[in-house]
DRENLO-391056 format. One record per residue: chain; residue in one letter; residue number from 1; x, y, z of N, C-alpha, C in turn. Coordinates in steps of 0.2 Angstrom, whole numbers, plus 5000, padded with zeros to 4 digits. Layout:
REM residues N
> mol | type | seq | n.X | n.Y | n.Z | ca.X | ca.Y | ca.Z | c.X | c.Y | c.Z
> A | A | NUM | X | Y | Z | X | Y | Z | X | Y | Z
...
REM end
This chain:
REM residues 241
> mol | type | seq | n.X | n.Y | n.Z | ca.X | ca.Y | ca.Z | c.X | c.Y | c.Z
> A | X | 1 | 5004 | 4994 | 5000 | 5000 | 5000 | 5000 | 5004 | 5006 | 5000
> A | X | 2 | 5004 | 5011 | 4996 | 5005 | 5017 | 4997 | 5003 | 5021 | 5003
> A | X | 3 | 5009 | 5025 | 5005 | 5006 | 5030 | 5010 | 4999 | 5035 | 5010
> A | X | 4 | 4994 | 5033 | 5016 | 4988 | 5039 | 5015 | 4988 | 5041 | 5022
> A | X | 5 | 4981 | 5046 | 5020 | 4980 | 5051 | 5027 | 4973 | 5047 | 5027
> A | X | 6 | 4972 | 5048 | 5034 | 4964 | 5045 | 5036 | 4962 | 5049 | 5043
> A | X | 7 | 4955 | 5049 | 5045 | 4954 | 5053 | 5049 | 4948 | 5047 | 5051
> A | X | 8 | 4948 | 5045 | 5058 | 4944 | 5041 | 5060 | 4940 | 5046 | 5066
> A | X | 9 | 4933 | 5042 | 5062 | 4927 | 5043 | 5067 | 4924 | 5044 | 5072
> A | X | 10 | 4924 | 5042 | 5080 | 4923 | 5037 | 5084 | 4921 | 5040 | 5092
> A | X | 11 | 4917 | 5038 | 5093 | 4914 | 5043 | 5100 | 4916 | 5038 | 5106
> A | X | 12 | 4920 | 5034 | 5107 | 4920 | 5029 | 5110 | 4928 | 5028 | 5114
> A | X | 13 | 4930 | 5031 | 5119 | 4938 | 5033 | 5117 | 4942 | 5025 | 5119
> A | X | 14 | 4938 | 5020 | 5122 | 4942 | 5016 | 5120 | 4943 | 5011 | 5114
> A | X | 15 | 4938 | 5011 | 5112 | 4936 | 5009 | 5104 | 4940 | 5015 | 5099
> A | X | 16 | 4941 | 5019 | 5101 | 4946 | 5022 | 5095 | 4953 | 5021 | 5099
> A | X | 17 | 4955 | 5019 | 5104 | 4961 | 5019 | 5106 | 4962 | 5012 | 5102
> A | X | 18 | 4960 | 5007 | 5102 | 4958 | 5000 | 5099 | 4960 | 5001 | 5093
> A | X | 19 | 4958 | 5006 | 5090 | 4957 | 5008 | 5081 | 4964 | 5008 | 5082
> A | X | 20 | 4966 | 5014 | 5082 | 4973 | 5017 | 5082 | 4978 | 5013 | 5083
> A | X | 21 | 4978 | 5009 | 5088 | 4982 | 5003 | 5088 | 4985 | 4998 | 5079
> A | X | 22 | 4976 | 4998 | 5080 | 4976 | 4991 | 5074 | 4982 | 4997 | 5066
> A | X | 23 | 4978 | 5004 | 5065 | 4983 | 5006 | 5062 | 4991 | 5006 | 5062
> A | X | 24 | 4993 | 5008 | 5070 | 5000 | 5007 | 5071 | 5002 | 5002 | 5070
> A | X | 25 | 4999 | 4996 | 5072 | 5006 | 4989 | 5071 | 5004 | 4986 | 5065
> A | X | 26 | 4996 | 4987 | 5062 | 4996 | 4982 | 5057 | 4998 | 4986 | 5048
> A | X | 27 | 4995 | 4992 | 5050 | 4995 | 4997 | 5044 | 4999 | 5004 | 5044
> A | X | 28 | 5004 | 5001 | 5045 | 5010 | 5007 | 5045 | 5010 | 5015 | 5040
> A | X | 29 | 5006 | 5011 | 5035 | 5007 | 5015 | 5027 | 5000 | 5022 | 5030
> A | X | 30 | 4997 | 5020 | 5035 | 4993 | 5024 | 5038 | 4994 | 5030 | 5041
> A | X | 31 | 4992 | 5037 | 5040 | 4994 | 5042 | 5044 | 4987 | 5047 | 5045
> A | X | 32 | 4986 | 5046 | 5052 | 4981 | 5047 | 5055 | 4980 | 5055 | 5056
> A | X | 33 | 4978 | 5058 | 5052 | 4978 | 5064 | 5051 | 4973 | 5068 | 5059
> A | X | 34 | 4968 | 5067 | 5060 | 4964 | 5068 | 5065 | 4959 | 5063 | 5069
> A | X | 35 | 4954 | 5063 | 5075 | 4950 | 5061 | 5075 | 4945 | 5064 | 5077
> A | X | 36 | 4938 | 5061 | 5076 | 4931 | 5065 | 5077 | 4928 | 5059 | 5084
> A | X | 37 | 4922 | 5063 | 5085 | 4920 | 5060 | 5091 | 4914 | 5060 | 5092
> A | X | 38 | 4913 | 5067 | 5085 | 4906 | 5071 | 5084 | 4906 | 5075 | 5076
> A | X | 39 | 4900 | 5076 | 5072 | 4900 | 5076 | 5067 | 4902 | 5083 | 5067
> A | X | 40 | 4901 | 5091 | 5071 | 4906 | 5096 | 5072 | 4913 | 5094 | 5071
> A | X | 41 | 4915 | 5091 | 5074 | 4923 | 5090 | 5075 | 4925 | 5088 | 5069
> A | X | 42 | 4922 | 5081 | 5063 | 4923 | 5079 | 5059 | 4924 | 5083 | 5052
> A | X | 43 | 4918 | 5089 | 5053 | 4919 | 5093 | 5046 | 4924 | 5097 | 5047
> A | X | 44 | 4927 | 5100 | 5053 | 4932 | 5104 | 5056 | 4938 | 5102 | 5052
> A | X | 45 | 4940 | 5094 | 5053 | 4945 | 5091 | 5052 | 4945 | 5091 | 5046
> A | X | 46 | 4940 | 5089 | 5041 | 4940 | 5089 | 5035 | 4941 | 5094 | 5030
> A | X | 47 | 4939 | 5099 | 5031 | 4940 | 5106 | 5031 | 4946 | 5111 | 5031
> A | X | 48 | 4952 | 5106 | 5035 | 4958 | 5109 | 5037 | 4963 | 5104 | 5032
> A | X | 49 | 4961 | 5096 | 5031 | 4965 | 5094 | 5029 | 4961 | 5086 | 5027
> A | X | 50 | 4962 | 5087 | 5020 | 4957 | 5082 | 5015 | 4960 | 5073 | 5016
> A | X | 51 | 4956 | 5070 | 5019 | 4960 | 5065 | 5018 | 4960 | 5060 | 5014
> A | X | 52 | 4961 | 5055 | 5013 | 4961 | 5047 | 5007 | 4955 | 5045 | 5011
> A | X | 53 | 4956 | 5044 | 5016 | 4950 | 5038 | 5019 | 4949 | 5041 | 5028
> A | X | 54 | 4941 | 5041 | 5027 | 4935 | 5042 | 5033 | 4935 | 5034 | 5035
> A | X | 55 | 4939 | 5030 | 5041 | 4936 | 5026 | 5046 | 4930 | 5030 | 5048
> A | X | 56 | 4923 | 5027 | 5048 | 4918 | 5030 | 5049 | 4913 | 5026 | 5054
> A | X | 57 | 4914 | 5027 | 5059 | 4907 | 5022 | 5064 | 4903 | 5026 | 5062
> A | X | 58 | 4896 | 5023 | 5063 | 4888 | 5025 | 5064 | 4886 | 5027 | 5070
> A | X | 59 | 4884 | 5025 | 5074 | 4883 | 5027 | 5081 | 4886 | 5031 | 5085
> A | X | 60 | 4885 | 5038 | 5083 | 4887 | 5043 | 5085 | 4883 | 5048 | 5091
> A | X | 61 | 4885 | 5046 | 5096 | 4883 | 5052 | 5103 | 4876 | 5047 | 5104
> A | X | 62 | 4874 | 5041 | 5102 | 4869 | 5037 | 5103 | 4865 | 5038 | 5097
> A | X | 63 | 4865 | 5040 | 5091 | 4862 | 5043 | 5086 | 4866 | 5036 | 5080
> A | X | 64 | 4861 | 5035 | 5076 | 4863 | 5030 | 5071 | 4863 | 5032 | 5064
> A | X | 65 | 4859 | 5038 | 5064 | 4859 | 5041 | 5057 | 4860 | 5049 | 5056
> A | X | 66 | 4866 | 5050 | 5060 | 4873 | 5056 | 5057 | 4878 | 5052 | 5056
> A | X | 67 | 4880 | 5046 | 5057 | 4884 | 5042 | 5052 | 4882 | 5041 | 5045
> A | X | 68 | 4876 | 5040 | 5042 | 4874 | 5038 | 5038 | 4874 | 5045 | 5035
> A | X | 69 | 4873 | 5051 | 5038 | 4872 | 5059 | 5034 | 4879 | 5061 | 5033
> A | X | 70 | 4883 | 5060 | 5037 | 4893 | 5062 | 5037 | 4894 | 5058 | 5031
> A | X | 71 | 4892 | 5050 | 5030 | 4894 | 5048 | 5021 | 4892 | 5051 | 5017
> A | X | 72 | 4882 | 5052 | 5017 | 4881 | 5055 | 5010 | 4885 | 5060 | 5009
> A | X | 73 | 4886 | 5065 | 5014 | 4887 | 5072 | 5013 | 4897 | 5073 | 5011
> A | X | 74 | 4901 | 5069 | 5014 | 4907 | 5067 | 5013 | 4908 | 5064 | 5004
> A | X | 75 | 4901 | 5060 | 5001 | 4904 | 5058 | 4995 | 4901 | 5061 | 4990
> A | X | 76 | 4897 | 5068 | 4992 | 4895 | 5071 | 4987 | 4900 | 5079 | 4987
> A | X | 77 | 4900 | 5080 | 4993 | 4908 | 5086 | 4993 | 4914 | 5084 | 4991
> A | X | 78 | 4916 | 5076 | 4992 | 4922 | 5074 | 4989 | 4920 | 5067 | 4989
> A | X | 79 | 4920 | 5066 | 4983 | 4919 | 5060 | 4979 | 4925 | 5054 | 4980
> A | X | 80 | 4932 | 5060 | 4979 | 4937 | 5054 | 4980 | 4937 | 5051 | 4987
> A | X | 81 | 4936 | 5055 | 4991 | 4938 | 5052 | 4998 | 4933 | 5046 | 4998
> A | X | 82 | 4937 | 5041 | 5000 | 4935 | 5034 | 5002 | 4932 | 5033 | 5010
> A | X | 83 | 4927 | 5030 | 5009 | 4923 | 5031 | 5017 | 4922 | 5023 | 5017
> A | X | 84 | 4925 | 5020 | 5022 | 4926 | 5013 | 5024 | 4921 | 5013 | 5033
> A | X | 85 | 4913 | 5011 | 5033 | 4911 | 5011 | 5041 | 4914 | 5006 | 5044
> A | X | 86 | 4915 | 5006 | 5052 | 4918 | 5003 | 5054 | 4912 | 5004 | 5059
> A | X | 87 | 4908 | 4999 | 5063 | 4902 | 5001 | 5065 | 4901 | 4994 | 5072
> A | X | 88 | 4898 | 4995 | 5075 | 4897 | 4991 | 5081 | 4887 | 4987 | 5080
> A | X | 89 | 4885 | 4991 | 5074 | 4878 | 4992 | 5073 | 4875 | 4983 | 5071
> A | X | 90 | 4880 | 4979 | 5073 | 4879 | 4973 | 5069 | 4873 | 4969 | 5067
> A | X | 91 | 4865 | 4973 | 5069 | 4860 | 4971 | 5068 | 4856 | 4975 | 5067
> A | X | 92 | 4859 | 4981 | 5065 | 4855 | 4983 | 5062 | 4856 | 4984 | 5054
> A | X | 93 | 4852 | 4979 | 5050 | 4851 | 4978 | 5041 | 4850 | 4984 | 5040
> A | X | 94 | 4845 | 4988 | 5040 | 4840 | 4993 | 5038 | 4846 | 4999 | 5037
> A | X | 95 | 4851 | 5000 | 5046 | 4857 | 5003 | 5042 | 4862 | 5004 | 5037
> A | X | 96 | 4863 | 4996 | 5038 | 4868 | 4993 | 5032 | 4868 | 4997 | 5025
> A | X | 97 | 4857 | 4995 | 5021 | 4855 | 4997 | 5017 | 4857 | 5005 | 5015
> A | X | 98 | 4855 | 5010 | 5022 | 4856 | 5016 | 5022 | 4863 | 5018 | 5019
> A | X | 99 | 4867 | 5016 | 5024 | 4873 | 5019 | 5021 | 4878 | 5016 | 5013
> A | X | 100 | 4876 | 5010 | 5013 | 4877 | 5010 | 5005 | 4872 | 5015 | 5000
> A | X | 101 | 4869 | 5016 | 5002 | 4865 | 5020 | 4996 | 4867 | 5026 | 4998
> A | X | 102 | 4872 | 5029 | 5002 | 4875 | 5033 | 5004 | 4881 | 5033 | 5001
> A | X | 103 | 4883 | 5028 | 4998 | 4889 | 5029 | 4995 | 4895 | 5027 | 4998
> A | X | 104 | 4894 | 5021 | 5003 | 4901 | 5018 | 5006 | 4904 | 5015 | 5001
> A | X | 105 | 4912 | 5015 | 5003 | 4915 | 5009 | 5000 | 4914 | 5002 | 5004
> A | X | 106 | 4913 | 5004 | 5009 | 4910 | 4997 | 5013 | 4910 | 4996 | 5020
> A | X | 107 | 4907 | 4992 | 5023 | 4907 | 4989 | 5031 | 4909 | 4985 | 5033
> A | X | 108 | 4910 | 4985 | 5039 | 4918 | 4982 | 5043 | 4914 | 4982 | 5051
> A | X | 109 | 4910 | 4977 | 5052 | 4906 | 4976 | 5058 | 4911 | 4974 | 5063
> A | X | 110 | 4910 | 4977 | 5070 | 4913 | 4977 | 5074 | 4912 | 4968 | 5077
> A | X | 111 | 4915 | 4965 | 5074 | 4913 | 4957 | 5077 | 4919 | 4955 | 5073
> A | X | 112 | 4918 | 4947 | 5076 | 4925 | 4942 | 5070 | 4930 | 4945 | 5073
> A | X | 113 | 4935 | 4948 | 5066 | 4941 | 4947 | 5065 | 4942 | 4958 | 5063
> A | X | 114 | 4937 | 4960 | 5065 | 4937 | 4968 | 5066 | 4941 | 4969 | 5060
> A | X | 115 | 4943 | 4975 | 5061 | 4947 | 4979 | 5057 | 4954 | 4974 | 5055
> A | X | 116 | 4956 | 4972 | 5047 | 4961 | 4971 | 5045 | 4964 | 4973 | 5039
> A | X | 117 | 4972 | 4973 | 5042 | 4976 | 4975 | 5034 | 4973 | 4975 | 5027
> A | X | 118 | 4969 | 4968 | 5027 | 4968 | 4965 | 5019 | 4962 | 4971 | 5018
> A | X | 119 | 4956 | 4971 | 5023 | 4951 | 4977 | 5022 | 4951 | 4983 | 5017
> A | X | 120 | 4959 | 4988 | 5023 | 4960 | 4994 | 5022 | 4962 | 4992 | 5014
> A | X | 121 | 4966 | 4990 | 5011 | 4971 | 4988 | 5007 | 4966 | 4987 | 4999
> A | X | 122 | 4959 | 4984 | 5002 | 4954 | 4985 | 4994 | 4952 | 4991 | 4994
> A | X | 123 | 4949 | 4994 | 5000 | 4946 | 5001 | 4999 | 4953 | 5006 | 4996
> A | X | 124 | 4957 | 5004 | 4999 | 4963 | 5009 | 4996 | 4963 | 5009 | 4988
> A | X | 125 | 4965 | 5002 | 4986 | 4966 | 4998 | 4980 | 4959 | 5001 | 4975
> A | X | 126 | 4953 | 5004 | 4978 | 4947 | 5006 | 4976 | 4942 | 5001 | 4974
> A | X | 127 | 4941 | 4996 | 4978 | 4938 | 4988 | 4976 | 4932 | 4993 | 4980
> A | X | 128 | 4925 | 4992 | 4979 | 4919 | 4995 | 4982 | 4918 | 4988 | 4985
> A | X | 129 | 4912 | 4989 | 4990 | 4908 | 4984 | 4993 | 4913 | 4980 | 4997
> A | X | 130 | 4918 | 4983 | 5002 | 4922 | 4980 | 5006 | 4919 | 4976 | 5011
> A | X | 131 | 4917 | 4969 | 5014 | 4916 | 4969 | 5019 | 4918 | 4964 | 5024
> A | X | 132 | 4917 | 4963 | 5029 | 4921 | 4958 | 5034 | 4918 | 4951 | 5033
> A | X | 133 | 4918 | 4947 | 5036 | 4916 | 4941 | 5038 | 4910 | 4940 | 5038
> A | X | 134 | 4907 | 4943 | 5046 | 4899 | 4943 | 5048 | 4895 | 4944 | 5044
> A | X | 135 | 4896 | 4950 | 5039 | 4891 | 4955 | 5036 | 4892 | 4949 | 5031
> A | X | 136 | 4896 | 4947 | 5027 | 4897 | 4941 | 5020 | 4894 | 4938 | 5023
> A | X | 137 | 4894 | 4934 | 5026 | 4889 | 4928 | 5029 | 4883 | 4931 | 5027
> A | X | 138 | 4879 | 4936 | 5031 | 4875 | 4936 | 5030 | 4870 | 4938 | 5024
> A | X | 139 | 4875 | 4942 | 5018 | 4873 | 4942 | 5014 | 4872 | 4938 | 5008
> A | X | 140 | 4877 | 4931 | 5010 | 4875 | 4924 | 5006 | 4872 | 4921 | 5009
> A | X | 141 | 4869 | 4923 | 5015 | 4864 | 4919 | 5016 | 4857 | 4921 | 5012
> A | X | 142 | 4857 | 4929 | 5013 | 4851 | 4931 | 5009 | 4851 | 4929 | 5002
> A | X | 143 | 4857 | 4929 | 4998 | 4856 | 4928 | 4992 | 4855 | 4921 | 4990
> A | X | 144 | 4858 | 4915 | 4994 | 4856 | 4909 | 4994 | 4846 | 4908 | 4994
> A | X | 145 | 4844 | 4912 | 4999 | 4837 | 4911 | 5000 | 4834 | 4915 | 4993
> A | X | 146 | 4835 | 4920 | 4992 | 4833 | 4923 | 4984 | 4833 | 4919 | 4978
> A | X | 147 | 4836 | 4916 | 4978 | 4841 | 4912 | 4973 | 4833 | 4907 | 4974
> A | X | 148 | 4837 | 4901 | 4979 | 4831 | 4896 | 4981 | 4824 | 4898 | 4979
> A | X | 149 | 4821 | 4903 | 4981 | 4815 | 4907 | 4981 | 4815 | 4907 | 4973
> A | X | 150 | 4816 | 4910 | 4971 | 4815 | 4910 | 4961 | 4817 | 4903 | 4959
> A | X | 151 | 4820 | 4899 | 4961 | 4818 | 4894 | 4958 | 4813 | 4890 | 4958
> A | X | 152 | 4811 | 4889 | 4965 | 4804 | 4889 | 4968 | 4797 | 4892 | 4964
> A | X | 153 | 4798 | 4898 | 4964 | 4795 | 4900 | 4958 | 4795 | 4898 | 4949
> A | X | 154 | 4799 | 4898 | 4947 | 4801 | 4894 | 4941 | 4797 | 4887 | 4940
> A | X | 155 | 4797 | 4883 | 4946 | 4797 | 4876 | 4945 | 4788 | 4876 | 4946
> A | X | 156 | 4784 | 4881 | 4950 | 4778 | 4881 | 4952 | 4777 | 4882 | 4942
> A | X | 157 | 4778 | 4889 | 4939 | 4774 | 4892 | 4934 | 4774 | 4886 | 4930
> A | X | 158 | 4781 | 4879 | 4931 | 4781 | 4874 | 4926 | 4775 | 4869 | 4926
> A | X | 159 | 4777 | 4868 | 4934 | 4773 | 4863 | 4936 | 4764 | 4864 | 4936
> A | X | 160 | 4761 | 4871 | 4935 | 4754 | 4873 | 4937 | 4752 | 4877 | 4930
> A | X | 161 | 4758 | 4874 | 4925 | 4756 | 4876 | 4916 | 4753 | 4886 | 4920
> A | X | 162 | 4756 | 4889 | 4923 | 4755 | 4895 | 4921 | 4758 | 4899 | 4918
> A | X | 163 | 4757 | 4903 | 4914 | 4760 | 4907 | 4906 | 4758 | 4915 | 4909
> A | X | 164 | 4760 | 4918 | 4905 | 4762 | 4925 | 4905 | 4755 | 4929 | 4909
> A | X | 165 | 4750 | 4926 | 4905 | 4745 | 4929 | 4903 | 4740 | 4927 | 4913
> A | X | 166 | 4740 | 4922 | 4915 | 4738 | 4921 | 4921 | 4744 | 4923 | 4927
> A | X | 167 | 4748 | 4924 | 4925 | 4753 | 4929 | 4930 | 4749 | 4935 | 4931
> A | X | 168 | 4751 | 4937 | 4926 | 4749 | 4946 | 4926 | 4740 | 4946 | 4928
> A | X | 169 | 4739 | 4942 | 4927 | 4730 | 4942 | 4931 | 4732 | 4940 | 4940
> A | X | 170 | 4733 | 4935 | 4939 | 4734 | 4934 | 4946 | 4737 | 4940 | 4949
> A | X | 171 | 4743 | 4942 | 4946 | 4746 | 4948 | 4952 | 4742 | 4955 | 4951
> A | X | 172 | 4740 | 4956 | 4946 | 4735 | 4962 | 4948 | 4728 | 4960 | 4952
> A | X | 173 | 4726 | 4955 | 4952 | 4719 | 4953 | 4957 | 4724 | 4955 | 4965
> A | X | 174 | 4731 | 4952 | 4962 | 4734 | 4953 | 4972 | 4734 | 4961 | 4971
> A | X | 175 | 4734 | 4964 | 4968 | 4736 | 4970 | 4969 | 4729 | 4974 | 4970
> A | X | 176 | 4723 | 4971 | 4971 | 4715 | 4974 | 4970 | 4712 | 4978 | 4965
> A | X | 177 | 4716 | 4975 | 4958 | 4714 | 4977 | 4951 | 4705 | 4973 | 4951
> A | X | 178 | 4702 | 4976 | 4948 | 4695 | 4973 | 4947 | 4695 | 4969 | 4940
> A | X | 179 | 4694 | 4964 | 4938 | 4694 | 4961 | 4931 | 4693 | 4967 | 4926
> A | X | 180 | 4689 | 4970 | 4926 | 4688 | 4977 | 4923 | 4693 | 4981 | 4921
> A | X | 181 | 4697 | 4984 | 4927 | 4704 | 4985 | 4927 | 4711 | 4982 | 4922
> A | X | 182 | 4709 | 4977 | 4924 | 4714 | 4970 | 4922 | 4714 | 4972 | 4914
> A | X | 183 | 4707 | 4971 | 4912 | 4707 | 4974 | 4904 | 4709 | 4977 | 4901
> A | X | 184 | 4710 | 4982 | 4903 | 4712 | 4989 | 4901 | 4722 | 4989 | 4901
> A | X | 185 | 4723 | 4984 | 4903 | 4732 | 4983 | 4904 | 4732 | 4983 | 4896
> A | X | 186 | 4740 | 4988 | 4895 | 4742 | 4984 | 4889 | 4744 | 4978 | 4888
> A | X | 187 | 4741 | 4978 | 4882 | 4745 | 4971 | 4878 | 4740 | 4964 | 4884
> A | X | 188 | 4735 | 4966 | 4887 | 4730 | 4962 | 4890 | 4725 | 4959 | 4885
> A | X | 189 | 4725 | 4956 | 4879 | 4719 | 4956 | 4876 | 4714 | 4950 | 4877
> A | X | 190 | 4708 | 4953 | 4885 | 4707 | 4948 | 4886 | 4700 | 4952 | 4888
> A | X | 191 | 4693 | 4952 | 4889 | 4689 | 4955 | 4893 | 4685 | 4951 | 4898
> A | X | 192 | 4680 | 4954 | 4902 | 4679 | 4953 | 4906 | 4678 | 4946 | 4907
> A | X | 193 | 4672 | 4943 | 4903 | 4668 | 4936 | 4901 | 4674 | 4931 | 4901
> A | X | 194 | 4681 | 4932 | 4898 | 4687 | 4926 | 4897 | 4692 | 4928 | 4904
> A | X | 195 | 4690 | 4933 | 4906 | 4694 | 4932 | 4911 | 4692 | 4929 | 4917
> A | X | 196 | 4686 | 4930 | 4917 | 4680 | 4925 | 4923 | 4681 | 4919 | 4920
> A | X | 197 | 4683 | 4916 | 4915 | 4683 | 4908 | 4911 | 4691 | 4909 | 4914
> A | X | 198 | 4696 | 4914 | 4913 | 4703 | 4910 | 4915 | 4703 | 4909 | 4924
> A | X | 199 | 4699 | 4912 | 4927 | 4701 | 4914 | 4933 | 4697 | 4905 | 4936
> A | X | 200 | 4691 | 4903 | 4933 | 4689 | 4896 | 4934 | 4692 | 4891 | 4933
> A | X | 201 | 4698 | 4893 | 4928 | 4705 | 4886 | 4923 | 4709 | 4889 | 4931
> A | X | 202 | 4711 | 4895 | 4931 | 4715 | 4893 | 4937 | 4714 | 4889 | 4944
> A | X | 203 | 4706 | 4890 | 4946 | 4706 | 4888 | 4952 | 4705 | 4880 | 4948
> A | X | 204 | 4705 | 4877 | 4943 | 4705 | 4869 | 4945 | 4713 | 4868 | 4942
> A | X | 205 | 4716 | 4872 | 4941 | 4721 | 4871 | 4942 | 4727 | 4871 | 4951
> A | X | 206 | 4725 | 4875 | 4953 | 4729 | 4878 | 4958 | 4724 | 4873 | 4964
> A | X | 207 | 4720 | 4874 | 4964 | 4713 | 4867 | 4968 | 4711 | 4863 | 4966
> A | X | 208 | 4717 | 4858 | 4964 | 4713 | 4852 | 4960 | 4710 | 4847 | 4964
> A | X | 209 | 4710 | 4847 | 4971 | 4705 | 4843 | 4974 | 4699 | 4846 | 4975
> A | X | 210 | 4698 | 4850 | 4975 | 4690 | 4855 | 4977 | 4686 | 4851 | 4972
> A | X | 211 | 4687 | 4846 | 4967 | 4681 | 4844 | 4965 | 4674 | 4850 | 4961
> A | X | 212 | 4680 | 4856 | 4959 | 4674 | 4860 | 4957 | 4669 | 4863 | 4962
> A | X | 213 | 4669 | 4863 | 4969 | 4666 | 4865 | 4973 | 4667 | 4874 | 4970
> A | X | 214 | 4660 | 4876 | 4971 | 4661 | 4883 | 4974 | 4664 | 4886 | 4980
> A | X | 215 | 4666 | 4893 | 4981 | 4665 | 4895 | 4985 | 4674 | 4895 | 4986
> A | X | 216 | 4677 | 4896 | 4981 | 4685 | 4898 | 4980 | 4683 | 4904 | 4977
> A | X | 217 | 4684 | 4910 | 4979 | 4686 | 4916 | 4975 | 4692 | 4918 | 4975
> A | X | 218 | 4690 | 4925 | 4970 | 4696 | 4928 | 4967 | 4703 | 4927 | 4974
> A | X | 219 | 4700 | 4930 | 4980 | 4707 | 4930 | 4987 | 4709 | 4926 | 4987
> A | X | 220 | 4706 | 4919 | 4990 | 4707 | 4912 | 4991 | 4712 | 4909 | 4984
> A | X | 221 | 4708 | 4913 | 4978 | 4718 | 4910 | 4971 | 4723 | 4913 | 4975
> A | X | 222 | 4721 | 4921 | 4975 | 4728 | 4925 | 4975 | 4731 | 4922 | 4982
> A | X | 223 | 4730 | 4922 | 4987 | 4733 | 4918 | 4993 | 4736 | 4911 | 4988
> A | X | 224 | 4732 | 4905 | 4988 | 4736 | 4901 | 4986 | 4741 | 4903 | 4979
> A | X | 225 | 4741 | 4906 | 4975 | 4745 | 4909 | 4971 | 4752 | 4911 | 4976
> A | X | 226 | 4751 | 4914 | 4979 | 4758 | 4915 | 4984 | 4762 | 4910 | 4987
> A | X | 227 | 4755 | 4906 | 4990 | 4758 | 4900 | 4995 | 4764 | 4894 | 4993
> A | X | 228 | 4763 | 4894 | 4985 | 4764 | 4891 | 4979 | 4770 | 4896 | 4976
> A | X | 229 | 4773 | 4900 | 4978 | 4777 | 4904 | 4974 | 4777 | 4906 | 4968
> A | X | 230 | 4769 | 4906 | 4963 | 4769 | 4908 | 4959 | 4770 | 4915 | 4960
> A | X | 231 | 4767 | 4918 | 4965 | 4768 | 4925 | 4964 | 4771 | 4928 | 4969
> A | X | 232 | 4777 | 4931 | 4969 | 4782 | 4935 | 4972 | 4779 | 4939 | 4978
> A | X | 233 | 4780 | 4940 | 4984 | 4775 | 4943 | 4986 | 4780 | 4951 | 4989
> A | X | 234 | 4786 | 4950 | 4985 | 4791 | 4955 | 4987 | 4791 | 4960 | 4980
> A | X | 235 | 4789 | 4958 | 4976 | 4788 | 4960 | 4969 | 4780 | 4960 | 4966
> A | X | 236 | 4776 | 4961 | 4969 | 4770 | 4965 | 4968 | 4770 | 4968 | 4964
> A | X | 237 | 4774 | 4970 | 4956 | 4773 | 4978 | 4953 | 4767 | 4976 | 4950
> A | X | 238 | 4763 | 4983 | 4946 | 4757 | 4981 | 4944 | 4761 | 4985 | 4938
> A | X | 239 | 4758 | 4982 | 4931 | 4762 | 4984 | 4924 | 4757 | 4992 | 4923
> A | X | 240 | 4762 | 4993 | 4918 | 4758 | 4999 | 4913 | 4752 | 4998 | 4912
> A | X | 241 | 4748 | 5003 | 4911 | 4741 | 5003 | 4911 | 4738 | 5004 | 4903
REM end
């Protein structure tokens, strides 16, 4: 690594005495230009002298979202400056989200194996989406279970012969489109009369033991439609009209 300036974030003084260490023995190419403890103190610093990289916790003065305004605001006044959170927040998701949409280069959860060498070294190198151990876990866990999920989905629309045309009915009935409505979709060429005939192909389809009983409506599809992973219940869009 090339020599940089960095200015850590940190309202905790032994959590930044901890920090500081980890730069000293492990990251020598590090020069610690300042620290903050508070979002005053932080622009102060920035202000006097521009650094490579913001160590940035979240959790500031018991506050979770001035960490998440110091990155918007740090990467839209300076783009180059790299902001790497280093953050104790380890459960809160909803954060995580935040601050990426803010522009981190990545998060570094205070758990595991905390702050390391290899970390700083991709942020440096400019690799985006740095993250520790905890946080990757739990991101392949998510995307494991997505993955799973759409194929699940895939294997329902194979195995229950539904096509284009009985999706887009189905998820706009879940959306509280009125058949009526449904009609008027582009590229829907279907009216009322055929869509009361598709909507009765689906229930002996999707209730193929009902024997034809009445007394399945329009809800009773759309729930089992979901149950069945034909229809996404995270993805709800309703098309063009």
């Amino acid at each position: 690594m090339e020599p940089f300036k960095v200015i850590i974030v940190e309202d905790v003084p032994l959590e930044l005495k901890g920090t500081e260490g980890i730069f000293r023995n492990d990251i020598p190419e590090a020069e610690i230009i300042g620290t903050a403890e508070n979002e005053q103190q932080y622009w102060r610093l920035i202000k006097q002298q521009l650094p490579d990289l913001v160590l940035l916790d979240l959790g500031l003065g018991g506050s979770t979202t001035i960490g998440v305004e110091i990155c918007r605001h740090t990467k839209e006044a300076y783009p180059q400056v790299k902001v790497l959170i280093f953050t104790g927040e380890i459960l809160n998701e909803k954060l995580w989200v935040d601050v990426l949409d803010a522009g981190c280069d990545g998060i570094i959860l205070k758990s595991g194996e905390l702050l390391t060498r290899g970390d700083v070294s991709s942020v440096m190198d400019g690799k985006r989406m740095v993250f520790n151990e905890p946080i990757l876990a739990k991101i392949v866990e998510r995307f494991k279970r997505s993955v799973g999920s759409q194929l699940l989905r895939q294997e329902a629309l194979i195995d229950y012969e539904i096509d284009e045309y009985d999706e887009r009915f189905l998820r706009h009935l879940a959306l509280g489109y009125t058949k009526e409505q449904i009609t008027n979709l582009r590229g829907m060429p279907f009216g009322v009369k055929s869509l009361e005939k598709r909507q009765n192909e689906l229930v002996q389809k999707l209730f193929p033991d009902a024997g034809g009983r009445m007394g399945i409506n329009a809800t009773r599809l759309v729930v089992r439609a979901l149950e069945l992973r034909i229809l996404d219940i995270d993805n709800l869009m309703p098309d063009e009209s």
